[in-house]
NUNUGU-802577 format. One record per residue (C-alpha): residue in one letter; x, y, z. Coordinates in pm, 1 decimal, padded with zeros to 6 digits. Layout:
BEGIN
<a <X Y Z>>
...
***
This chain:
BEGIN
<x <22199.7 12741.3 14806.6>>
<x <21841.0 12607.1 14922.6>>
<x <21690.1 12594.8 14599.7>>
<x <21997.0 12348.4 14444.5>>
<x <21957.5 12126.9 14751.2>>
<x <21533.1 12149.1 14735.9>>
<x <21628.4 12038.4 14294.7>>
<x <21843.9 11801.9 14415.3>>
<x <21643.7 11650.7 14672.7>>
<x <21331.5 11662.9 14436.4>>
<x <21515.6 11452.4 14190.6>>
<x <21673.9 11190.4 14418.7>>
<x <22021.0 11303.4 14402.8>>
<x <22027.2 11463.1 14741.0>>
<x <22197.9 11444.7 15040.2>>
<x <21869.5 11251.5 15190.7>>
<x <21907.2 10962.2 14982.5>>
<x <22304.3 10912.9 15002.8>>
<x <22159.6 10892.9 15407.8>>
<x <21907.0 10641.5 15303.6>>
<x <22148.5 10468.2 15126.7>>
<x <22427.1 10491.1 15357.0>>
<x <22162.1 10309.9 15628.5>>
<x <22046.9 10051.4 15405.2>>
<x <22425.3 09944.9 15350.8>>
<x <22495.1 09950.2 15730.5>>
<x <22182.1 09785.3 15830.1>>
<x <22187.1 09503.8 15588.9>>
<x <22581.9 09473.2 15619.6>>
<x <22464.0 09371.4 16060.0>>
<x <22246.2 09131.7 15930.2>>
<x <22500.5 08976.2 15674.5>>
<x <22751.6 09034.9 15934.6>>
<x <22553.4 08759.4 16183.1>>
<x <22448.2 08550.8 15869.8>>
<x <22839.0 08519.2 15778.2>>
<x <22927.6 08393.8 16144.1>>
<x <22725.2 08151.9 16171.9>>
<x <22835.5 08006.5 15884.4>>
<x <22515.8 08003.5 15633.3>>
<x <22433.5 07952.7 15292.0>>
<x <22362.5 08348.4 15261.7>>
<x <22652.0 08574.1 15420.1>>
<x <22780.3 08919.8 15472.5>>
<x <22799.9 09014.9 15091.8>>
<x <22475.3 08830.7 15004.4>>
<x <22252.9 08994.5 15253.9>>
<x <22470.9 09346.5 15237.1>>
<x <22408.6 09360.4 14798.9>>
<x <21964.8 09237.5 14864.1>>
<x <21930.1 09528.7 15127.4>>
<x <22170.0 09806.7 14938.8>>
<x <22044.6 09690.4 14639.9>>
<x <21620.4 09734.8 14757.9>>
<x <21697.0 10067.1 14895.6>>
<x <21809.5 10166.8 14519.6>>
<x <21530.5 10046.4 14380.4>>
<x <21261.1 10220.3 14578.6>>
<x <21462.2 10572.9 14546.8>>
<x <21430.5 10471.2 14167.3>>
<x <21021.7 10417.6 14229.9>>
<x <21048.6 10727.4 14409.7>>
<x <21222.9 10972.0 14199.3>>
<x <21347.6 10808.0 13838.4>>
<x <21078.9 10893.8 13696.3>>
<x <20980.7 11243.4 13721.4>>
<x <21098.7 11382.2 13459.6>>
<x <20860.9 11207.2 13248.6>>
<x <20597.0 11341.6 13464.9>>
<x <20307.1 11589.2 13349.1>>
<x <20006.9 11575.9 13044.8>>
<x <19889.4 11217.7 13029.8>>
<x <20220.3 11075.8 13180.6>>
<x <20106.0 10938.3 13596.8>>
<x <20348.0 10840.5 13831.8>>
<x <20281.1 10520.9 14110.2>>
<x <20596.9 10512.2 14304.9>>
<x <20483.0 10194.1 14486.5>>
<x <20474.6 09962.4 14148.7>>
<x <20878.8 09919.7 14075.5>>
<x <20944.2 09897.5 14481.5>>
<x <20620.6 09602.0 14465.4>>
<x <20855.3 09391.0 14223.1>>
<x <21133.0 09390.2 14506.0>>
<x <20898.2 09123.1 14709.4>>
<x <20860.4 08875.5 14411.7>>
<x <21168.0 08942.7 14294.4>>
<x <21385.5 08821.8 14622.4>>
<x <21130.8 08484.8 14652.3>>
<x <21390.4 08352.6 14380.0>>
<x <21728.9 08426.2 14592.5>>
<x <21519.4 08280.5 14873.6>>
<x <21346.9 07997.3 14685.2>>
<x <21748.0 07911.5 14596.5>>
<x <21838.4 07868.7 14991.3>>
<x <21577.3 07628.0 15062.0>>
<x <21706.3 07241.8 15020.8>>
<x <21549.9 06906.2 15148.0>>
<x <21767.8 06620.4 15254.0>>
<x <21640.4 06310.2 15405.0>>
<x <21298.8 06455.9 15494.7>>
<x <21444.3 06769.5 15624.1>>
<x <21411.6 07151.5 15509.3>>
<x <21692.0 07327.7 15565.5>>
<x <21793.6 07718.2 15433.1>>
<x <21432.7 07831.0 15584.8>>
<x <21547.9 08079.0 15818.3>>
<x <21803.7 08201.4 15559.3>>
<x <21529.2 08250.6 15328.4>>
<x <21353.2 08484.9 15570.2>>
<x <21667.5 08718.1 15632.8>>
<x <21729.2 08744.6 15343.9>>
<x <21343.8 08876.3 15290.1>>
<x <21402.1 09051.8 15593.2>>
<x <21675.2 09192.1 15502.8>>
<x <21523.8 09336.2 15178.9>>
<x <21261.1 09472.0 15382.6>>
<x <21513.3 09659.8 15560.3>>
<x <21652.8 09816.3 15285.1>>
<x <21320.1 09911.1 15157.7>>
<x <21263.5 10074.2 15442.0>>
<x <21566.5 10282.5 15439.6>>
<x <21552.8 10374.0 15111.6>>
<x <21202.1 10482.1 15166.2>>
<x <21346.4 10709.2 15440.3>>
<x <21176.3 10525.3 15712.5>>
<x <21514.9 10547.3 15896.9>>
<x <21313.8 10392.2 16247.0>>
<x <21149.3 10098.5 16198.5>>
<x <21426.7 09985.2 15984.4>>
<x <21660.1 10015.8 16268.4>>
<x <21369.0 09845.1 16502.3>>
<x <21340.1 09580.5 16240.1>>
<x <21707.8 09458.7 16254.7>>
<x <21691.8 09543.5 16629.7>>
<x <21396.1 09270.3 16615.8>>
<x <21642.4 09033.1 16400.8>>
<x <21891.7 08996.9 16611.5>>
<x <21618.7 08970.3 16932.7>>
<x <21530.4 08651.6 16721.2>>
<x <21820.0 08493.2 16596.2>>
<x <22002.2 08541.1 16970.4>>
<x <21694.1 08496.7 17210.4>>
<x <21440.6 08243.0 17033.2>>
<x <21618.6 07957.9 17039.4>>
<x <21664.5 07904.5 17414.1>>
<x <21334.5 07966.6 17448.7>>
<x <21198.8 07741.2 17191.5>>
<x <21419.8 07462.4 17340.2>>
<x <21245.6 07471.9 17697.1>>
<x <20884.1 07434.8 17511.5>>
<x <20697.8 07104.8 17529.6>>
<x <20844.0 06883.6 17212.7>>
<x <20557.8 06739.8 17028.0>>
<x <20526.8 06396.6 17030.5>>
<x <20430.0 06401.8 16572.4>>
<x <20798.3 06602.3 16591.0>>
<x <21040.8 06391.3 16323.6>>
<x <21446.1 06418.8 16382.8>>
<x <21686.6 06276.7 16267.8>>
<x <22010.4 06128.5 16421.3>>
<x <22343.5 05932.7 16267.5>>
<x <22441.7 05698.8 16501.0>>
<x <22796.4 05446.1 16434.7>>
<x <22792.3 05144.7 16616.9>>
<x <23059.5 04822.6 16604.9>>
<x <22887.6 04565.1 16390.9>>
<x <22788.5 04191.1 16542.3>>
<x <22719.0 04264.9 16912.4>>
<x <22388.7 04273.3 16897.1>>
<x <22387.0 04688.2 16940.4>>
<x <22115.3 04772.9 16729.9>>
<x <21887.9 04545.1 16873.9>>
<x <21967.6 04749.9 17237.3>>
<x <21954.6 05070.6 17048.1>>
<x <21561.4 04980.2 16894.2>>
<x <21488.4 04876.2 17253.8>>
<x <21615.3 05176.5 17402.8>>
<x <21433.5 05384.4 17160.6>>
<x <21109.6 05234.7 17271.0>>
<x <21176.5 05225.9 17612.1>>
<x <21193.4 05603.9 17597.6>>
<x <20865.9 05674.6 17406.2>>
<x <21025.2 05689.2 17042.8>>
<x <20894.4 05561.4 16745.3>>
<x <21170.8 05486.8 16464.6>>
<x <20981.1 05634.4 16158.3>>
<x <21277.5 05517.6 15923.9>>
<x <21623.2 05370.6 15916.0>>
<x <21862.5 05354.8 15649.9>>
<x <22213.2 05209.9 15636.0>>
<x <22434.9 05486.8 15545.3>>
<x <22768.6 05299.0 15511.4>>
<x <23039.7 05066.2 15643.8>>
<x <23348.7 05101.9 15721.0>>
<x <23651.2 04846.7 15859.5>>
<x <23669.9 04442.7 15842.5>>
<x <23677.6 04212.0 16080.1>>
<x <23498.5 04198.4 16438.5>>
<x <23576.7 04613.7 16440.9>>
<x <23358.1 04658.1 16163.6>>
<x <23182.6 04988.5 16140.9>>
<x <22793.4 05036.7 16062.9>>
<x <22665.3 05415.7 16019.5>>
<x <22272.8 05453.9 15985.1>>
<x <22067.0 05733.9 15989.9>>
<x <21725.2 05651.2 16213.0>>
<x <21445.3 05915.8 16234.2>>
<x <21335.6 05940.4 16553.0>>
<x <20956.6 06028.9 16663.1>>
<x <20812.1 06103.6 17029.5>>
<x <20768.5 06378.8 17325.7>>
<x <21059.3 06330.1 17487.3>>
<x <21409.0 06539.4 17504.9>>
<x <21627.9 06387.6 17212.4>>
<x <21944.2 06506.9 17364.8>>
<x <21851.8 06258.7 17630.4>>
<x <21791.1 06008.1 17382.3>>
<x <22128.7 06078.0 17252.4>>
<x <22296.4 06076.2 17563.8>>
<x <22140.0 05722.5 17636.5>>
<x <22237.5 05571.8 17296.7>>
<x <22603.2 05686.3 17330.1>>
<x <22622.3 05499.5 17680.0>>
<x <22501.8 05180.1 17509.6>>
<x <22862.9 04932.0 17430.3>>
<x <22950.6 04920.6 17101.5>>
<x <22792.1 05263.1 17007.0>>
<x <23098.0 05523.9 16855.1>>
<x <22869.8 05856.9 16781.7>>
<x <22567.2 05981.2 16796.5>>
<x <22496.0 06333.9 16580.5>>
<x <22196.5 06484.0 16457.8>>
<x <22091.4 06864.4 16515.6>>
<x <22204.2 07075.6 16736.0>>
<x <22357.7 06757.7 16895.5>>
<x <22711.2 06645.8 16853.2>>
<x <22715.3 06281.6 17175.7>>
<x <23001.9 06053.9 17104.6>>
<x <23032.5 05773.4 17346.7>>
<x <23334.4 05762.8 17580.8>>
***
């Protein structure tokens, strides 16, 4: 009975590796799992098949070979798991998208690394620090961004925010002025469209804002201004009353 479990866990088939397995698909399935709520590019199946699918491949590096092993014939387990980190840069490289100066899909792009990482690790049989690793995910995704919103903003920080205003009362001119009033440079503005006839015509730009201060407040302020409908950008949704 010990020697058919020592064969089988020599040649990968073991109940070790169904474990390793079994972790990779659990770990990577939490990650997905958080991916999937928030409603990313990259979801539960996505980041479930990269970190299910890594732990296969290193218990391939690991073991698929030995039977060609002995003579002339050398075995380096580490050079099928190496192609696993070029390999995902094109699933991530696939997230990334700019749109009006902006990069969005980063973060994405590094779970999903991460995530393959994991699965590495737990095919590997390094069962603890890929638990700590997703542990560490989740510390980041939940507890980062409250603390990167109470850091200093830069003043060279670039965002960008749609605002809708009624069109002939002199509310962009009051808009630009508040702008400056409050530190911020306008680094661009573009009309996006228009919308009604008449004295309720609609104008929708997009204005990239520039300066230290809080652009929530900014937003706040510009949806107080008469004539303004909505303000939007990230992480902000202001409409005026």
């Amino acid at each position: 009975m010990q020697g058919t479990f020592a064969v089988g866990a020599f040649s990968g088939q073991g109940w070790a590796q169904l474990g390793d397995l079994g972790l990779a698909l659990l770990l990577s399935a939490a990650i997905g799992l958080e991916r999937e709520i928030r409603q990313k590019s990259a979801g539960l199946r996505t980041h479930t098949l990269v970190g299910f699918a890594s732990a296969l491949i290193v218990l391939v590096s690991k073991y698929g070979f030995a039977d060609v092993l002995g003579g002339d014939v050398a075995l380096d387990p580490s050079r099928v798991a190496a192609q696993i980190v070029s390999g995902i840069g094109f699933i991530g490289g696939g997230l990334i998208f700019v749109r009006r100066d902006a990069v969005r899909g980063l973060t994405t792009a590094a779970v999903v690394w991460l995530t393959c990482a994991v699965g590495m690790a737990a095919g590997a049989g390094l069962w603890l620090p890929a638990i700590a690793v997703t542990v560490g995910h989740f510390l980041v995704v939940f507890a980062f961004p409250p603390l990167t919103g109470r850091l200093p903003r830069s003043k060279y920080a670039q965002t960008p925010l749609r605002l809708t205003y009624l069109d002939g009362r002199g509310v962009l001119r009051r808009v630009l002025q508040t702008c400056t009033d409050k530190g911020f440079v306008i680094a661009e503005l573009t009309v996006d469209r228009e919308r009604g006839g008449g004295e309720q015509r609609g104008v929708s730009i997009w204005m990239v804002v520039q300066g230290p201060g809080q652009i929530s407040d900014l937003a706040s302020t510009l949806a107080d201004i008469d004539g303004v409908l909505t303000v939007s950008g990230t992480d902000l949704d202001a409409s005026a009353s």
